[in-house]
SEMAR-186154 format. One record per residue (C-alpha): x, y, z. Coordinates in Angstrom, 3 decimals, always signed. Layout:
REM SEMAR-186154
<r u="X" v="Y" w="Z"/>
...
This chain:
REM SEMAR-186154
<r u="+2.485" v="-8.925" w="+17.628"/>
<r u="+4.261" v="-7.437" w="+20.488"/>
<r u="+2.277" v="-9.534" w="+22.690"/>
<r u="+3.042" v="-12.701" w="+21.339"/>
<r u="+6.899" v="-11.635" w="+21.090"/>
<r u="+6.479" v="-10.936" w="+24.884"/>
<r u="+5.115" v="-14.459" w="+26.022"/>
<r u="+7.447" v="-16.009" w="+23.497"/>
<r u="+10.095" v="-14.404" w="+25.524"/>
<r u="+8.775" v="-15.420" w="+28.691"/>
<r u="+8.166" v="-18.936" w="+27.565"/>
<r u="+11.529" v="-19.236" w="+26.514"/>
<r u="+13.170" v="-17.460" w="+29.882"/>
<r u="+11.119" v="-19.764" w="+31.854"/>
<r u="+13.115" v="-22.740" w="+30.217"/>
<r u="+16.417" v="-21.256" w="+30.605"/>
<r u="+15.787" v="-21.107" w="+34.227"/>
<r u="+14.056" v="-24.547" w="+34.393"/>
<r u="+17.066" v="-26.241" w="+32.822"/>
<r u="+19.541" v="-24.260" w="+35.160"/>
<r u="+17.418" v="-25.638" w="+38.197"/>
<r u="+17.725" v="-29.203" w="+36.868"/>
<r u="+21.869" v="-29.026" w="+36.323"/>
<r u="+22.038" v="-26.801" w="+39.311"/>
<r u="+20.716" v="-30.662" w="+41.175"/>
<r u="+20.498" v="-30.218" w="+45.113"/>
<r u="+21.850" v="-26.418" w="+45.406"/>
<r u="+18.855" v="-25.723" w="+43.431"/>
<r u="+17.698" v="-23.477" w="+46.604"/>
<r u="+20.854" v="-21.566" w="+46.571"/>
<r u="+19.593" v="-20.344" w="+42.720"/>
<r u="+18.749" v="-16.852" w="+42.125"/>
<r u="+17.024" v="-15.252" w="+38.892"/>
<r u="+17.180" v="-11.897" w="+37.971"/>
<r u="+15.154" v="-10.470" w="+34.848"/>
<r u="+14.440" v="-7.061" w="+33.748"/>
<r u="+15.246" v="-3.807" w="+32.697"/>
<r u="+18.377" v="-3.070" w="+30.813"/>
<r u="+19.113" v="+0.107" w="+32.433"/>
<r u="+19.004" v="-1.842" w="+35.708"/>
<r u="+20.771" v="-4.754" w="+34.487"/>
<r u="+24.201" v="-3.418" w="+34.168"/>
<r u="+24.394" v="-1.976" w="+38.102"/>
<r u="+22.791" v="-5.436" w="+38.942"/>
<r u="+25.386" v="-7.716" w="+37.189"/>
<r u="+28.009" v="-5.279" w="+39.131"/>
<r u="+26.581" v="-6.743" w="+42.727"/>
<r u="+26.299" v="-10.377" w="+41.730"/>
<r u="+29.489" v="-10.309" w="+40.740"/>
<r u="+31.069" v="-8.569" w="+44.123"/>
<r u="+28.300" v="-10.708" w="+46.087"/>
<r u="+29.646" v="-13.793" w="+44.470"/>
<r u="+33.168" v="-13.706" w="+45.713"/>
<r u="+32.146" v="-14.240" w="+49.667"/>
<r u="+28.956" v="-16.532" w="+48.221"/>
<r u="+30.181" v="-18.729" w="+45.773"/>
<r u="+27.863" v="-21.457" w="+45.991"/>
<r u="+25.168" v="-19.126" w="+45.399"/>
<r u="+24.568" v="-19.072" w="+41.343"/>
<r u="+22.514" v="-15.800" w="+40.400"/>
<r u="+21.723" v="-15.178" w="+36.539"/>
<r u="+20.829" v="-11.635" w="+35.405"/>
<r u="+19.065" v="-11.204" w="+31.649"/>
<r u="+17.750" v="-8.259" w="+30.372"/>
<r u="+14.232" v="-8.372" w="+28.572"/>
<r u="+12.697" v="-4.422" w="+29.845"/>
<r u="+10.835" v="-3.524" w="+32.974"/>
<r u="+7.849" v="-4.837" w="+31.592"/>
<r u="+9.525" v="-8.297" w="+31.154"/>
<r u="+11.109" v="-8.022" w="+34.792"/>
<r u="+7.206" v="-7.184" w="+36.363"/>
<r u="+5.762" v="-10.141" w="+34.546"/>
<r u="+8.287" v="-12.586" w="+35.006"/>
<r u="+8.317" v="-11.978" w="+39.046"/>
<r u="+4.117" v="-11.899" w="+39.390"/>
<r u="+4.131" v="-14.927" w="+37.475"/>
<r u="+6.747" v="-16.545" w="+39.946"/>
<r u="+9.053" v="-17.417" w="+36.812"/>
<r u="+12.230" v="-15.090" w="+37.855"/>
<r u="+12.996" v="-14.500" w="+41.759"/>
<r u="+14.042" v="-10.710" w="+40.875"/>
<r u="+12.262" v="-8.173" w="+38.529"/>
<r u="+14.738" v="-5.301" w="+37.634"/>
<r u="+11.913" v="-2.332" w="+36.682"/>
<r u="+12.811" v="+1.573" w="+35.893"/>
<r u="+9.538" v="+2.580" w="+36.095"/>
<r u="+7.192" v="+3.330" w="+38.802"/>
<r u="+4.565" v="+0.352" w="+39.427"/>
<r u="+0.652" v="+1.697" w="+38.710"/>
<r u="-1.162" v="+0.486" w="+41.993"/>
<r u="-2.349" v="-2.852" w="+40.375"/>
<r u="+1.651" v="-3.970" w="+39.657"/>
<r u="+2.348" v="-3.635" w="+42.983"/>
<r u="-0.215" v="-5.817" w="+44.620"/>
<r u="+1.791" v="-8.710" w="+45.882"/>
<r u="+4.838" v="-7.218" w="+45.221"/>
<r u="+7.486" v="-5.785" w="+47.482"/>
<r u="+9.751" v="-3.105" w="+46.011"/>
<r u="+13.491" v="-2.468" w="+46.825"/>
<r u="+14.431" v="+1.321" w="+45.486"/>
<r u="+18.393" v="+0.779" w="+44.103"/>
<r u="+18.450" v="+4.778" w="+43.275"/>
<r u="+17.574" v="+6.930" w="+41.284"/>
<r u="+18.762" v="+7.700" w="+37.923"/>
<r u="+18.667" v="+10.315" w="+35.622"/>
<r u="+16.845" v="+10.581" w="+32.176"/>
<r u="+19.354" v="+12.155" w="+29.840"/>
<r u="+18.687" v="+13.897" w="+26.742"/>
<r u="+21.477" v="+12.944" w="+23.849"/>
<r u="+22.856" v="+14.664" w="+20.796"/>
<r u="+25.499" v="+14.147" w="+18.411"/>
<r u="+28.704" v="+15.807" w="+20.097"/>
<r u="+28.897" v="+18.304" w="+16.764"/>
<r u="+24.848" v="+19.451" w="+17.921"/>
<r u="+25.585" v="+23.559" w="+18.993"/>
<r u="+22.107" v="+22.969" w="+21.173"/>
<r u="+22.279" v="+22.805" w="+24.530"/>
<r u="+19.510" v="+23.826" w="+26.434"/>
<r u="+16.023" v="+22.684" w="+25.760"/>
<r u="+12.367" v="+23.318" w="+27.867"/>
<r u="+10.510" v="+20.313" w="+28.883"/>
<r u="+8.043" v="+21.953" w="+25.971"/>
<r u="+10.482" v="+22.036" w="+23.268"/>
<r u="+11.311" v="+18.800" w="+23.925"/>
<r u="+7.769" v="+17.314" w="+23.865"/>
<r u="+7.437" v="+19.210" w="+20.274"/>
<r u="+10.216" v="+17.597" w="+18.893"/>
<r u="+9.546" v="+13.990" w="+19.933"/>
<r u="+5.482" v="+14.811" w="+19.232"/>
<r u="+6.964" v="+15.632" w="+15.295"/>
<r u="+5.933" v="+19.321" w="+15.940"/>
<r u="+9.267" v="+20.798" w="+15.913"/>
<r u="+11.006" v="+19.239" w="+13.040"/>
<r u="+14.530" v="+21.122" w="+12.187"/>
<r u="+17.164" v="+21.977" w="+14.853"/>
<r u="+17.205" v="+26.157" w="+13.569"/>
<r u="+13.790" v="+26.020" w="+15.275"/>
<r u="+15.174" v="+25.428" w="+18.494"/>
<r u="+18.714" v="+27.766" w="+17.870"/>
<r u="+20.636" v="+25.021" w="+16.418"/>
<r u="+21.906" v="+24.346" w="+12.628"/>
<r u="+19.837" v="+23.567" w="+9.589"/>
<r u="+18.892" v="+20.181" w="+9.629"/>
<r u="+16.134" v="+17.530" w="+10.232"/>
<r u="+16.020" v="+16.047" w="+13.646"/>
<r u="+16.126" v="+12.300" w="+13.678"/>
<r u="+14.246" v="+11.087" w="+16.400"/>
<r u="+15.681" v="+7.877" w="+18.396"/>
<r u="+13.433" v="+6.194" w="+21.147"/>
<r u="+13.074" v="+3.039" w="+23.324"/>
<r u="+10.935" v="-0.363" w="+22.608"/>
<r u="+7.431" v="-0.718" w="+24.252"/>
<r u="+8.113" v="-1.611" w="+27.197"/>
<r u="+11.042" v="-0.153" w="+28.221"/>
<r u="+11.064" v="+1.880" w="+31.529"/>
<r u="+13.275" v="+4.441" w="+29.743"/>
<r u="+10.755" v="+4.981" w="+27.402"/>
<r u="+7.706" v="+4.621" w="+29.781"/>
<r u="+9.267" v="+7.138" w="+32.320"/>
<r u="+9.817" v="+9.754" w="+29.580"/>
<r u="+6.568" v="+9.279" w="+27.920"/>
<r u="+5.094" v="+10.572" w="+31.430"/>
<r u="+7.514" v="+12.849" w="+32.380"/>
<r u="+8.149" v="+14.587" w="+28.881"/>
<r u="+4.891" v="+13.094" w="+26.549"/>
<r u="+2.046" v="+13.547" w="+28.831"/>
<r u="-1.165" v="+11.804" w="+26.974"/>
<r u="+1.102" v="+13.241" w="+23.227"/>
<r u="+2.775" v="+10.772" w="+21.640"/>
<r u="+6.003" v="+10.156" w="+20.249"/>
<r u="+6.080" v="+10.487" w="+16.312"/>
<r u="+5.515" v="+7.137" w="+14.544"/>
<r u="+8.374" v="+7.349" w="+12.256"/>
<r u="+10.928" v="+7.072" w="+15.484"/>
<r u="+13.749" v="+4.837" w="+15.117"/>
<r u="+12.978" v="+2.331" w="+17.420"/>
<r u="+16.335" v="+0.767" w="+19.524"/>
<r u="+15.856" v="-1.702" w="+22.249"/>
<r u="+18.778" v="-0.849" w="+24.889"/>
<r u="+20.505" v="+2.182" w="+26.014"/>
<r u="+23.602" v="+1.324" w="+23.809"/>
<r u="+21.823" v="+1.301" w="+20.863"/>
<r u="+20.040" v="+4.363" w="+21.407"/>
<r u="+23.855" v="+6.072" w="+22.206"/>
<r u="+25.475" v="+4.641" w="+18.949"/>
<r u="+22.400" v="+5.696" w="+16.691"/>
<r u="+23.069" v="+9.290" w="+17.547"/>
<r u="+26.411" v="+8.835" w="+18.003"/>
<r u="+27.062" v="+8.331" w="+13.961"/>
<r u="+24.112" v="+10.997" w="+13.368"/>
<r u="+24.439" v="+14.592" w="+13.511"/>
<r u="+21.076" v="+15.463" w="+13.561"/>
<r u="+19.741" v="+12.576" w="+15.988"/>
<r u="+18.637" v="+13.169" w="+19.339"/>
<r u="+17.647" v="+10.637" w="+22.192"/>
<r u="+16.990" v="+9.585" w="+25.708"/>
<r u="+19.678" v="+7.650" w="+27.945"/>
<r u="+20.561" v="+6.904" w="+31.244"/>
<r u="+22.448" v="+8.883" w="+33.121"/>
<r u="+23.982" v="+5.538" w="+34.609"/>
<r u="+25.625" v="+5.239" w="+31.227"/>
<r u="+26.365" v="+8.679" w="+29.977"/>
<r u="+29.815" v="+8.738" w="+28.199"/>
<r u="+32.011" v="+10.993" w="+26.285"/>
<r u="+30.834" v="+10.139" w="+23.078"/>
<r u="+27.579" v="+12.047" w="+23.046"/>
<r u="+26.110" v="+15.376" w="+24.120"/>
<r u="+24.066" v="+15.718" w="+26.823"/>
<r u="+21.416" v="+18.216" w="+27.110"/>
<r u="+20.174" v="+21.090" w="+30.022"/>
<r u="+16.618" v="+20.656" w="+30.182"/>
<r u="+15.170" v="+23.945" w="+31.331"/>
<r u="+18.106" v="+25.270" w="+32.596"/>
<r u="+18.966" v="+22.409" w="+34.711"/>
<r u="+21.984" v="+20.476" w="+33.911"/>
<r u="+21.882" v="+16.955" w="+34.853"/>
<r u="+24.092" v="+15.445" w="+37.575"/>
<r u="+24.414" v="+13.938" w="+40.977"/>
<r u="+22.873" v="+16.858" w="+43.034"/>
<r u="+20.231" v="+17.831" w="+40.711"/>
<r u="+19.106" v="+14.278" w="+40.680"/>
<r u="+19.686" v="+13.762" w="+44.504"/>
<r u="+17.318" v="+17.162" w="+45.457"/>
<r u="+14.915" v="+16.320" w="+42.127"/>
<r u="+15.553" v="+19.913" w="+40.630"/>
<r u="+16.437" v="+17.628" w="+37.024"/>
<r u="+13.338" v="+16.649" w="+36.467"/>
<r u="+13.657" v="+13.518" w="+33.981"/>
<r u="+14.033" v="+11.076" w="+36.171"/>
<r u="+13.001" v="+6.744" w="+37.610"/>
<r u="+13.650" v="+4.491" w="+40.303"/>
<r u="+15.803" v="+1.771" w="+39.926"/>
<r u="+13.893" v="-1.169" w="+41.494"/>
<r u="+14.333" v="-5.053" w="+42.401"/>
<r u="+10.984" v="-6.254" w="+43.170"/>
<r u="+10.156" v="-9.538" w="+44.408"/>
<r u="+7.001" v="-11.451" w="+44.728"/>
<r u="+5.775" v="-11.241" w="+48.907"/>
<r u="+8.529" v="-11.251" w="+51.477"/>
<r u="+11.925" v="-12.833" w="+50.281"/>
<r u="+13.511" v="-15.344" w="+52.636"/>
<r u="+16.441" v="-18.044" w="+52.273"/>
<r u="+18.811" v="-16.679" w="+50.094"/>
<r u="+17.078" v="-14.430" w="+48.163"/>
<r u="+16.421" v="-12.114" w="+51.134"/>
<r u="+20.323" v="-12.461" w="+52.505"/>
<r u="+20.933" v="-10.973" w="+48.784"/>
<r u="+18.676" v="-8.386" w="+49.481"/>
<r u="+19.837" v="-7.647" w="+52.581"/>
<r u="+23.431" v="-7.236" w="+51.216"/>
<r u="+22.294" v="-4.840" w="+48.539"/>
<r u="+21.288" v="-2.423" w="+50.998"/>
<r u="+24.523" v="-2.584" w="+52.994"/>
<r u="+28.038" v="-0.320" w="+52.584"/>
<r u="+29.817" v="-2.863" w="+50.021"/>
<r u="+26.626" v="-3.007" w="+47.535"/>
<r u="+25.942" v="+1.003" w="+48.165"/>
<r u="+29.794" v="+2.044" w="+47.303"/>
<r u="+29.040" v="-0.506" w="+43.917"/>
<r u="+25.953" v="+1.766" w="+43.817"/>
<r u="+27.254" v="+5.067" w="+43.323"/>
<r u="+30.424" v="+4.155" w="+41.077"/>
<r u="+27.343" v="+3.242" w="+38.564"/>
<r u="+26.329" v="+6.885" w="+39.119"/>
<r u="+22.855" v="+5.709" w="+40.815"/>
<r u="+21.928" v="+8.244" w="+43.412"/>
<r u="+20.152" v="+8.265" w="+46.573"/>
<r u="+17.326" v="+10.841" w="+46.679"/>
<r u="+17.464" v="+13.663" w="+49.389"/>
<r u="+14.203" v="+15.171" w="+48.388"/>
């Protein structure tokens, strides 16, 4: 099922873009597509935008869809861009050259009235495992946890799975959500929810947790001393050239990088 939902999605992706090609008529060339990961996407609609004011004949479209969509969609030559926030296993990246954004923090959520605030990487694998069921087993109030993950696929989700889950897996009975948001406002209107966000889109309106002491932030992140954390990636099918590479290019220079780090993604010092 989630196969066929995947190649319907691809299917219909690769007709958006074919019909923006056709009204697009000679500046065709001049056409970039960008499809991926929804933690990526946000930072990446920030540079197309800024990159757009001194290149307006250039027309760039960014969609969402998870890494997984963004990896497919570039090997298969459909999109020009694959956003991914997950590492590429050694078969993905075969053909594929990779352009590191930043990094960016894995951040563990709570409901802002949660008294927890500190959790071990262990604790944290026993609650999202179903082992640890009720927050007074971790020094919190009475209460069931509600667990709230990503959709297969998602580079969120596959970068905590091997950072946090190891070969254990999540519980089955895990509210599924299928963007950061939606993850935030699940346990935003649940006091006994817990979750995994970006640190690119932390706000005010939920709790974020220490994981073994460590709180997460710039530095910790920067040196790797926070340990739940993913590349933010554009990869691209060979070498890029034409437009597509002076894009590249760009995002690597001052005006992209200042973009960059008002999105809170960090440049690793490790």
């Amino acid at each position: 099922m989630k196969k066929s939902r995947m190649i319907l999605i691809i299917i219909l992706i690769a007709i958006i873009m074919a019909l923006g090609i056709l009204s697009f008529g000679p500046g065709a060339s001049q056409r970039i597509d960008i499809v991926g990961s929804t933690s990526v996407q946000p930072v990446a609609e920030k540079l197309v935008e800024e990159y757009k004011i001194s290149h307006p004949d250039v027309k760039i479209n960014v969609q969402g869809g998870g890494s997984s969509l963004g990896i497919k969609t570039v090997h298969d030559g459909i999109a020009d861009i694959g956003m991914s926030s997950k590492e590429l296993d050694s078969s993905g990246k075969e053909g594929i050259s990779e352009y590191e954004i930043g990094r960016d923090g894995i951040v563990v959520a709570v409901n802002v009235k949660n008294n927890v605030s500190d959790l071990t990487k262990s604790q944290l694998k026993d609650i999202f495992s179903g082992k640890i069921t009720n927050w007074r087993e971790v020094g919190g109030n009475d209460g069931e946890i509600h667990i709230v993950c990503r959709e297969a696929g998602s580079g969120t989700l596959n970068a905590f799975e091997d950072i946090v889950m190891g070969d254990t897996k999540i519980k089955r009975d895990a509210i599924v959500q299928s963007s950061t948001e939606a993850v935030k406002q699940s346990v935003k209107q649940d006091e006994n929810a817990i979750g995994f966000v970006s640190f690119a889109h932390v706000s005010d309106d939920v709790k974020t947790l220490n994981i073994g002491g460590v709180t997460p932030g710039n530095e910790t992140i920067a040196d790797g001393s926070y340990e739940l954390q993913r590349p933010f990636l554009f990869l691209v099918k060979g070498n890029p050239s034409g437009e597509l590479k002076k894009f590249i290019d760009w995002t690597g220079g001052s005006e992209a990088q200042k973009i960059i780090e008002e999105e809170k993604i960090i440049k690793s010092t490790e």
